[in-house]
VMD Tcl script that draws the C-alpha trace (Angstrom):
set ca {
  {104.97 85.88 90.41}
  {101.00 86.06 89.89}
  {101.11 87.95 93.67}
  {103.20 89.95 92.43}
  {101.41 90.96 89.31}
  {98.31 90.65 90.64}
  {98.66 93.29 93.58}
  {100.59 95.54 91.52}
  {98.17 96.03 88.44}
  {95.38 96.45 90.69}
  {97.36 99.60 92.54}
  {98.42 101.03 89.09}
  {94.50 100.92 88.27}
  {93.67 102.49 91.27}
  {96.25 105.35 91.59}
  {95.23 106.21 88.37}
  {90.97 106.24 89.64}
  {92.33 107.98 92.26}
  {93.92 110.88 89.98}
  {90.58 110.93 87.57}
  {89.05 111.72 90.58}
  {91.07 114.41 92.30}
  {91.64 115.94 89.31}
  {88.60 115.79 86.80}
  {85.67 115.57 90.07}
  {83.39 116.22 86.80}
  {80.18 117.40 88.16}
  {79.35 117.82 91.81}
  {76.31 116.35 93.44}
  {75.02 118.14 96.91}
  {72.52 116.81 99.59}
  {71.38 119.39 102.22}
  {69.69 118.36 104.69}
  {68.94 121.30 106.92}
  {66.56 121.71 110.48}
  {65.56 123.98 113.07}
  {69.06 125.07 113.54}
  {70.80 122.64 112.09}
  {72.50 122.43 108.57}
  {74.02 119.49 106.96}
  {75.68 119.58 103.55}
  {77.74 116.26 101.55}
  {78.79 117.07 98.09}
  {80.60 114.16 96.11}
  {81.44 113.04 92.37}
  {80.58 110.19 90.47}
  {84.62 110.10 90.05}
  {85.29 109.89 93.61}
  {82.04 107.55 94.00}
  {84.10 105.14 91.49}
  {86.80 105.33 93.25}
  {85.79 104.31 96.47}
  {83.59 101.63 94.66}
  {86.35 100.32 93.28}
  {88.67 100.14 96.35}
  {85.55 98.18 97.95}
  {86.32 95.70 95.14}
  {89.94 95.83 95.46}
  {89.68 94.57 99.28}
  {86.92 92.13 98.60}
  {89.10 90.89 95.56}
  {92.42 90.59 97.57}
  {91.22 88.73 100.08}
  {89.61 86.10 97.54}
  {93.15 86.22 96.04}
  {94.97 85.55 99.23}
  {92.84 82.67 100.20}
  {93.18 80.94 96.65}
  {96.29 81.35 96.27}
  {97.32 80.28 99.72}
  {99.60 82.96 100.03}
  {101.17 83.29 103.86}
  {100.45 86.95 104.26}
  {97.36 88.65 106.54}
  {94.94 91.27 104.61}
  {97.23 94.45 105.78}
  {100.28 92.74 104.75}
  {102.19 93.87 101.56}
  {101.56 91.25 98.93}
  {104.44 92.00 96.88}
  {107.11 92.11 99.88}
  {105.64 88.65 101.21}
  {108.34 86.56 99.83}
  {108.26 82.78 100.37}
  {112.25 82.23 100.51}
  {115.73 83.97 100.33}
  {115.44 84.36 96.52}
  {111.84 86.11 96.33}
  {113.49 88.49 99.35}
  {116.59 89.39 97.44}
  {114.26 89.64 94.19}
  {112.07 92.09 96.62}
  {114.87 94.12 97.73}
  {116.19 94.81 94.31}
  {112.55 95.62 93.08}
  {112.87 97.98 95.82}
  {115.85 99.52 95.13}
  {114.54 100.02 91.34}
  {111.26 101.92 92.50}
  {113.43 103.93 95.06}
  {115.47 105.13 91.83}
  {112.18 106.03 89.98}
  {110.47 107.49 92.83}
  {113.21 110.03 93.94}
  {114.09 110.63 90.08}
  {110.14 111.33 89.32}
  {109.66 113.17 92.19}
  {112.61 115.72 91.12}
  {111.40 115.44 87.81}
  {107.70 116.80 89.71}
  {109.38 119.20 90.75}
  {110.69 120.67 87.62}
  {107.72 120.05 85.87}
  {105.55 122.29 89.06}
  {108.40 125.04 89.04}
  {107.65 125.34 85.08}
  {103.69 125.69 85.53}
  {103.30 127.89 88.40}
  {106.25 130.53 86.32}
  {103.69 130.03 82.41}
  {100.73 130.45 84.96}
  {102.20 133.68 86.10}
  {102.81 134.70 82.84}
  {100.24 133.27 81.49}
  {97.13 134.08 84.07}
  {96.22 130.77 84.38}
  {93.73 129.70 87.26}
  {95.13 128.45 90.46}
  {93.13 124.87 89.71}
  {95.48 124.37 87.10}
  {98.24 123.56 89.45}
  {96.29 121.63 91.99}
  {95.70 119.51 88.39}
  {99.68 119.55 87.60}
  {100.26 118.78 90.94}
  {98.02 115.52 91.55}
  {98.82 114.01 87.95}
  {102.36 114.69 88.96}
  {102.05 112.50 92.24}
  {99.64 110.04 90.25}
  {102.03 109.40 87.52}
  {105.15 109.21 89.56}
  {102.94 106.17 91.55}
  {101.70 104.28 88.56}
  {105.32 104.77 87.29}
  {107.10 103.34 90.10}
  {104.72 100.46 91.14}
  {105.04 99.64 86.80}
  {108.92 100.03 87.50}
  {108.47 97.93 90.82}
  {106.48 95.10 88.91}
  {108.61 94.89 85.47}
  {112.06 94.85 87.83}
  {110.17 91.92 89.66}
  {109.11 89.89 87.40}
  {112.38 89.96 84.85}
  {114.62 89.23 88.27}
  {111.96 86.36 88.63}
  {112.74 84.91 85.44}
  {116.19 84.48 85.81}
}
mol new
graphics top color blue
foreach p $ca { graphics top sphere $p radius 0.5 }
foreach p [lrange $ca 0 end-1] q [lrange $ca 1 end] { graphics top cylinder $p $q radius 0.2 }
display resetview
């Protein structure tokens, strides 16, 4: 059950990095670097610099995990699919099921909620980065909600 747990707390925590940092970048740094004919621009934001800090620490983490735990899976396995017998597969496939549910019911939800805030920005004149914003907390919270979904189904199936 840790595995379980374990991988599915650290996604939650990253899908919602990820959001902060496609949706609030915060301040944008530039470097130029420019010669005799040649131009060379990277911009980037301390969000998105967390971000990929943080999914550095993620991998370097996991792997640590996998090898104390002794868990049978490879580094580009799913951790919470790996099931050690019949039970933690059917306990899997209803998890599954569960975050299918959420994911298709969220997603139509998304959709609702998108149709609603591109017709106020209409009427309201609202800037076109408001629904790039709508959009990715949309697809951020339907994640987090799904892998929570995902882990809660999981671990009460577990307990049984």
């Amino acid at each position: 059950m840790s595995k379980v747990v374990f991988e599915c707390s650290a996604n939650g925590a990253l899908f919602l990095l990820m959001g902060a940092a496609f949706m609030f970048p915060f301040e944008v740094h530039e470097l130029n670097v420019t010669a005799h004919g040649f131009a060379f621009s990277v911009s980037t934001s301390p969000a998105l610099l967390l971000f990929l800090a943080s999914l550095l620490a993620w991998v370097l983490v996991r792997l640590a995990f996998i090898r104390r735990m002794r868990v049978r899976a490879s580094m580009l396995d799913n951790l919470e699919l790996a099931a050690e017998d019949e039970r933690e597969r059917a306990i899997s496939s209803r998890a599954s099921r569960s975050a299918y549910v959420t994911a298709m019911t969220g997603l139509i939800a998304c959709l609702g909620v998108l149709a609603a805030a591109y017709i106020f920005g209409l009427l309201a004149d609202a800037p076109a980065s408001t629904m790039y914003r709508v959009a990715v907390g949309c697809v951020v919270g339907v994640l987090f909600v799904v892998n929570a979904v995902y882990c809660a189904r999981w671990c009460v199936e577990y307990r049984r």
